[in-house]
C-alpha positions in Angstrom: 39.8 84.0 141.5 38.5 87.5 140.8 41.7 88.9 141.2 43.5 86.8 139.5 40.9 87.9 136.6 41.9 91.2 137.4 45.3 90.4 137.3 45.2 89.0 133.8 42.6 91.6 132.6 45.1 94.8 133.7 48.2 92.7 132.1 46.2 92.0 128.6 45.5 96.2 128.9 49.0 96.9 129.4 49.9 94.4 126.5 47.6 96.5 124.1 49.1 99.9 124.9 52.5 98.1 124.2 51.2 97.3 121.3 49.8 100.4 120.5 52.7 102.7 121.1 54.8 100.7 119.5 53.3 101.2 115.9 55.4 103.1 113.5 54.2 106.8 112.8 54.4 106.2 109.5 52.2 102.8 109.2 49.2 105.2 111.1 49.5 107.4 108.4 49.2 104.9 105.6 46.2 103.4 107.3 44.3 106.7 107.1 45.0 107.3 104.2 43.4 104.2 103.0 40.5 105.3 105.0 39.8 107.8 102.7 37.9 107.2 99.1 40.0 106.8 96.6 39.2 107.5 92.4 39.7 104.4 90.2 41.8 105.7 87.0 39.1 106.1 84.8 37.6 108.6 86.5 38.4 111.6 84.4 39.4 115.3 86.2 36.5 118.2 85.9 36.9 120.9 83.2 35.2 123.6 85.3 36.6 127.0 83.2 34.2 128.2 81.2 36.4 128.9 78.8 37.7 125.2 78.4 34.4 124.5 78.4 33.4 126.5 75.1 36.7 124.9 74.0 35.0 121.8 74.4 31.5 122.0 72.9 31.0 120.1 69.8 34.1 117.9 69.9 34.4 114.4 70.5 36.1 114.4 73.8 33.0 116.5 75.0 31.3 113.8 74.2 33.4 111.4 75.5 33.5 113.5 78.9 29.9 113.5 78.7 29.7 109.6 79.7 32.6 109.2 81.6 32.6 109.6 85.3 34.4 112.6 86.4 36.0 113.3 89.6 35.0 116.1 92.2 36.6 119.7 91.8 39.2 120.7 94.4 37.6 123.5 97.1 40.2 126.0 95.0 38.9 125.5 91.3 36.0 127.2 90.8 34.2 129.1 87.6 34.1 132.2 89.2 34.5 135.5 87.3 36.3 136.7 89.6 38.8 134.6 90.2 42.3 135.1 89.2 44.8 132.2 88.8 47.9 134.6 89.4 46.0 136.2 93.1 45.8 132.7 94.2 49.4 131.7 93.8 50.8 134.8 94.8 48.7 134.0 98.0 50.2 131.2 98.4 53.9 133.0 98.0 52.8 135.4 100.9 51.5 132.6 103.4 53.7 131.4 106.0 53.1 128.2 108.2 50.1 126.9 106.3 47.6 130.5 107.3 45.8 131.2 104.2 43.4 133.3 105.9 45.7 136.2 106.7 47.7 135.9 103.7 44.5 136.2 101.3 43.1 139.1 103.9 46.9 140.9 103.2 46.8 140.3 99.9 43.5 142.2 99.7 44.6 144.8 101.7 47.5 146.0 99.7 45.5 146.2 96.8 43.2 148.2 98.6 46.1 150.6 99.3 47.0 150.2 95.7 43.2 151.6 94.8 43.3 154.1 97.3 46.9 155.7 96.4 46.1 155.5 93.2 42.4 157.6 93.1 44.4 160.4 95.5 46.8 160.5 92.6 43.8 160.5 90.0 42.3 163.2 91.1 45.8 165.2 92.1 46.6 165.1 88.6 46.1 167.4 85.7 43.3 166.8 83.6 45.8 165.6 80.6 47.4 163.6 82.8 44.2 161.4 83.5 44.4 160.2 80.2 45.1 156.0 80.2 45.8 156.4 84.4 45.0 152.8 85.0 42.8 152.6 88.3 42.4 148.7 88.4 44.4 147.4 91.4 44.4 143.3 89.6 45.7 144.9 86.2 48.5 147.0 87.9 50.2 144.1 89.9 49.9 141.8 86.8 52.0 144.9 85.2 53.4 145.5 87.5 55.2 141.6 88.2 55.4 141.4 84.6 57.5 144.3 84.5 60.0 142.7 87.2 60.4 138.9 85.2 64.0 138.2 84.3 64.5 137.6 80.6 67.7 135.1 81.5 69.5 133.6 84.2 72.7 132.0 84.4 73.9 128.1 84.4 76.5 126.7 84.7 78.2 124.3 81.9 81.4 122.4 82.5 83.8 122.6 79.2 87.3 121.2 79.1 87.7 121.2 82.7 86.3 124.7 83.3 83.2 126.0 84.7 81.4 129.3 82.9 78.5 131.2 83.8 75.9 131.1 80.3 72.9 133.1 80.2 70.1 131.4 79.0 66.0 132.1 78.5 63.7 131.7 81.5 60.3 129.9 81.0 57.3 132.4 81.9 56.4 130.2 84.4 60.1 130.1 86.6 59.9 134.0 85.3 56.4 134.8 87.2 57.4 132.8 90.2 61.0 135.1 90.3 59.5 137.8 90.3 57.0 137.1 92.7 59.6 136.4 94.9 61.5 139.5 94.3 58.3 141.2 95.3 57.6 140.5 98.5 61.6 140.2 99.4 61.7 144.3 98.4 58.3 144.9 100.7 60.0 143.1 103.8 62.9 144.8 103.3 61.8 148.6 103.1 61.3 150.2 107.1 60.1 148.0 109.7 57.7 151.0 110.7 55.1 150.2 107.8 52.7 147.0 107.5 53.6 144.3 104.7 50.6 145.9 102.7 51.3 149.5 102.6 54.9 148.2 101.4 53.9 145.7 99.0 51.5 148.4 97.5 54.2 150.9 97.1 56.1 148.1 95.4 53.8 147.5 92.9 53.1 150.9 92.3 56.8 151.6 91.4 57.1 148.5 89.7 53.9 149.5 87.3 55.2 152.9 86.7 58.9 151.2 85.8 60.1 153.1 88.8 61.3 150.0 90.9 64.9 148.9 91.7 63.9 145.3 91.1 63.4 146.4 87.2 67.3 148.0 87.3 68.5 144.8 89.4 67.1 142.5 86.7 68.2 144.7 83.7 71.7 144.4 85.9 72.3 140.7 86.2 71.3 140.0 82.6 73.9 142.4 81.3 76.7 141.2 84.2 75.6 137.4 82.9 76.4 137.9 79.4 79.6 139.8 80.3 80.4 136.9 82.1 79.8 134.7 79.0 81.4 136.8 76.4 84.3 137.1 78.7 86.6 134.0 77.3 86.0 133.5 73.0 86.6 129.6 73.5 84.0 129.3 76.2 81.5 131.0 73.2 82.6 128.5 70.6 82.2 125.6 72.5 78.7 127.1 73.3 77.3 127.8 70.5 76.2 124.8 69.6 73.8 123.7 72.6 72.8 127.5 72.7 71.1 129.9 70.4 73.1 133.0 70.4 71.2 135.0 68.2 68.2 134.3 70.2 69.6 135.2 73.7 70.8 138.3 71.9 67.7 139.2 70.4 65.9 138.8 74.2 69.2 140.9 75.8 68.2 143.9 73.5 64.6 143.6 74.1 65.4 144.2 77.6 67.4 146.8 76.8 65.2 148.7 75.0 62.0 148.2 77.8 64.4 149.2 80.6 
């Protein structure tokens, strides 16, 4: 009798890991995520900038926020001074297989390097020279990558059976995020003998000073892509009404005239 209790006991076991193993991967994954709490949608998201904040006071959605229940702030929006919006994106941009850790501690480093190279250069220089040499490392690489955004880029638009290449604006945001990219693809190029951010700090140097080949290759395609548009008069015609011309004109000489 005890072993047939046994026998029933160890089959029952086996039945349950059967069971077990046979769940789908995805049905785990819903369950725990319904273990976790979950906001009903009136809770209302934090406004944790300071500035938003002062935005804020008097109005009647302050008040209205002030009554409402509000959700908790994410571990990456803070009211820090010194935290920079830009820093943490382009942190994100250098991170590879989910390690923030060392793409933040690179990320510092090369604008250490960019301090550093630029205070030899500082005090290298002749005293007239020292006039307006910018020293802070966070305003040269937002010069620096705004220096590098593309005014235009190129899309494609069927008419009459024929494909042509248009130039049209960029939104900052698609712009910043180009750039970016352009960035760190110049530092991993250069020489494999250098660390990402000794590269990356000489990158942003150049790019600061308007020394960088990324500025000419940008300056490049914009004038290739409107070549490329101008090239056939009926592809401009049948343009010109989805696009304004005298606006993509007016951003092709601005470039122009910065390069």
């Amino acid at each position: 009798m005890a072993a047939l209790k046994m026998f029933h006991s160890r089959q029952f076991a086996a039945a349950t890991v059967r069971s077990l193993l046979s769940i789908n991967r995805w049905s785990e994954i819903n369950i725990k995520k319904n273990d976790y709490s979950v906001y009903p949608p009136y809770y209302v998201r934090p406004v944790y900038k300071k500035e938003q904040q002062a935005a804020l006071k008097g109005t009647e959605e302050a008040e209205h926020l002030a009554h409402a229940p509000i959700k908790a702030a994410r571990n990456n929006e803070t009211s820090s001074v010194f935290h920079d919006e830009f820093l943490r994106q382009f942190t994100n941009y250098i991170m590879k297989k989910g390690n923030k850790i060392l793409a933040r501690r690179l990320l510092e480093k090369s604008l250490e390097n960019v301090k550093r190279i630029q205070l030899e250069r500082y005090h290298k220089a002749e005293p007239q020279d020292k006039v307006g040499m910018e020293l802070d490392p966070k305003i040269i690489m937002h010069k620096a990558i705004a220096n590098c955004k593309p005014l235009l880029k190129l899309e494609r638009i069927k008419r009459g059976g024929a494909t042509y290449q248009v130039p049209i604006p960029v939104t900052d945001k698609n712009a910043q995020w180009v750039a970016s990219k352009w960035m760190l693809e110049a530092a991993r190029d250069k020489e494999s003998n250098a660390h990402l951010p000794e590269k990356l700090a000489y990158e942003l140097l150049d790019a600061f000073n308007n020394q960088n080949g990324l500025i000419l290759g940008t300056c490049y395609q914009e004038e290739t892509g409107f070549t490329q548009a101008m090239r056939s008069k009926s592809s401009l015609c049948s343009l010109q009404m989805e696009l304004n011309i005298d606006h993509v004109n007016s951003l092709h000489r601005q470039a122009i005239v910065n390069f």
